[in-house]
C-alpha positions in Angstrom: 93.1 188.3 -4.0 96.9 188.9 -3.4 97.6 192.4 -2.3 101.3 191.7 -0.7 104.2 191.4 -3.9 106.2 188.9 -2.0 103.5 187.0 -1.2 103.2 186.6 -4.8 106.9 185.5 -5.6 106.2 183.3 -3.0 103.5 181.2 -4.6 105.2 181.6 -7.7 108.6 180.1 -6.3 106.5 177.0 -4.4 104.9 176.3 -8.1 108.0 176.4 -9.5 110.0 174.3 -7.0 106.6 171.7 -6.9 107.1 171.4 -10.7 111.0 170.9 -11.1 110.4 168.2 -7.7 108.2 166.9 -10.5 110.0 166.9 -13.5 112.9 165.4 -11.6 110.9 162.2 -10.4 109.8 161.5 -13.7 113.2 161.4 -15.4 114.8 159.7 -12.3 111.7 157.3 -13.3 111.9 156.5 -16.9 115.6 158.3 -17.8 117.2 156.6 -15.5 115.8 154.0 -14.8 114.9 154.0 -11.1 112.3 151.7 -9.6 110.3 151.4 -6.7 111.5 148.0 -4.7 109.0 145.2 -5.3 107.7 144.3 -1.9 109.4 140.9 -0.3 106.0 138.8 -0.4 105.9 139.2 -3.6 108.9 136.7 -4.4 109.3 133.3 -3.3 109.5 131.7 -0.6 107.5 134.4 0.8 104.7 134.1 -1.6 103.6 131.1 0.2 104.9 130.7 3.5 105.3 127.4 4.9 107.3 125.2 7.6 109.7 123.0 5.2 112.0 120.0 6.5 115.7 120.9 5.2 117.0 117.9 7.0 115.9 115.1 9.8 114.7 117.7 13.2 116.0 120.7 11.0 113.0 122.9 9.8 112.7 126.4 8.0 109.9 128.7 8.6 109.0 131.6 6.2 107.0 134.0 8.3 104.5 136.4 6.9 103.5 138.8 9.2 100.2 141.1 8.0 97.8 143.5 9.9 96.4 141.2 11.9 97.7 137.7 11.5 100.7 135.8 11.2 101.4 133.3 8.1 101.2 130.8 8.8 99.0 130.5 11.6 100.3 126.9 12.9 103.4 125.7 12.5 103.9 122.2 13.6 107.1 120.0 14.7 108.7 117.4 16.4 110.2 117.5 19.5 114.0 118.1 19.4 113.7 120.5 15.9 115.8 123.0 15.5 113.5 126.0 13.8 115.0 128.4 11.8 112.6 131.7 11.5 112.4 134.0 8.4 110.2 136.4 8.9 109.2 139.5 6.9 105.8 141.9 7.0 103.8 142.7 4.2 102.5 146.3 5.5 103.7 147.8 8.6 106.0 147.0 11.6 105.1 144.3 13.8 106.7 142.2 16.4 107.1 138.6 16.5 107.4 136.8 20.0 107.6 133.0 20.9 107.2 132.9 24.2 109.1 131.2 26.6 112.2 130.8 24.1 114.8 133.1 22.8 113.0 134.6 19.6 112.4 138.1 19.6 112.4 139.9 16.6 110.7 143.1 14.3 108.7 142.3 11.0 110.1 145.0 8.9 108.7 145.6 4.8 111.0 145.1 2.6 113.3 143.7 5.2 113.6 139.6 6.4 115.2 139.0 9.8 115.9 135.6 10.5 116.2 133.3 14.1 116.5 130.4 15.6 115.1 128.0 18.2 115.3 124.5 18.9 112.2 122.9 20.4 113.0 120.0 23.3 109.5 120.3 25.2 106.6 119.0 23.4 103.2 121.8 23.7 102.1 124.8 22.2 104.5 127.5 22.5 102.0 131.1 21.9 103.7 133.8 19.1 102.4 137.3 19.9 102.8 140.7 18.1 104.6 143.0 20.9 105.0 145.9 18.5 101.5 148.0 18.0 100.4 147.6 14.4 96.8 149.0 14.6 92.9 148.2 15.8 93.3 144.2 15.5 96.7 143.9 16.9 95.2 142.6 20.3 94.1 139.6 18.3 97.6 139.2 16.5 98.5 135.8 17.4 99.8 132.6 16.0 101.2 129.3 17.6 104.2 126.7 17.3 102.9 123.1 18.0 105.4 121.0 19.0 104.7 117.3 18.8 106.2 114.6 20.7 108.4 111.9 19.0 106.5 108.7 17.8 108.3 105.8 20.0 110.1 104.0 18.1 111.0 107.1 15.6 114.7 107.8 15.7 115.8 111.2 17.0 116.9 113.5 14.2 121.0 113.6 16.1 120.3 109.4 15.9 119.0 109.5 12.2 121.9 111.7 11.2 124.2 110.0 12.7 123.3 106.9 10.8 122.8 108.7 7.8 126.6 109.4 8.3 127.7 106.2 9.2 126.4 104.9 6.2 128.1 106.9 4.2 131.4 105.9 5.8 130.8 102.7 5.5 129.6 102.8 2.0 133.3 103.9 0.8 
């Protein structure tokens, strides 16, 4: 039972403000028009990320981080690539770490931060989450293998080089 007057204008003023904060979401909604952003994953190439070739030794990577796993998981190269990173997250903040190269970046929703690396050494360079993210995000790991060259397999700088020459000469 209310027994003090103002603290009945006060309820009445917080039910009033609640329902114009109301009515204004719903025509900023449908009378104007105003959507929610659609979440990055949702829209290619991020629907299905991958490790594609854009050219001989230069790859992209579309990066999917999620609580608690990277997408992909493995991502797999020649020595001498150059590796371009996209990388976005599908739920909260994470942290995205190659170690023993330059890459350092943040997962943001909504957000895609890019980087890039070029891979001489062939081995298995470790990815790590360095930004909490929850329970699992001990376990929050992937890997970038890095093959080495076939012998007899041109380097990607030799390949384009010819590829170039023979356009010169072709004219």
């Amino acid at each position: 039972m209310i027994r003090d007057p103002f603290e009945r204008v006060a309820i009445f003023g917080a039910g009033l403000l609640m329902t114009a904060f109301f009515v204004a979401i719903v025509i900023g909604a449908f009378g104007l028009g105003i959507r929610v952003p659609t979440c990055v994953t949702d829209i290619p190439p991020f629907d299905q990320p991958a490790v594609v070739e854009v050219a001989p030794g230069q790859y992209v990577v579309n990066v999917v981080a999620q609580m608690w796993l990277f997408n992909p998981r493995e991502i797999r190269i020649p020595a001498g690539s150059t590796v371009t990173f996209n990388l976005t997250s599908k739920d909260v903040q994470h942290g995205f770490k190659i170690l023993n190269t330059n890459v350092n970046m943040m997962a943001v929703p909504g957000v895609v931060n890019r980087a890039q690396a070029r891979f001489d050494q062939p081995g298995e360079y470790l990815i790590v989450c360095h930004e909490y993210c929850g329970l699992g995000h001990h376990a929050m790991s992937a890997k970038v293998i890095v093959e080495p060259r076939v012998a007899g397999e041109p380097s990607p700088n030799l390949a384009r080089a010819f590829a170039s020459a023979a356009t010169c000469w072709a004219r």
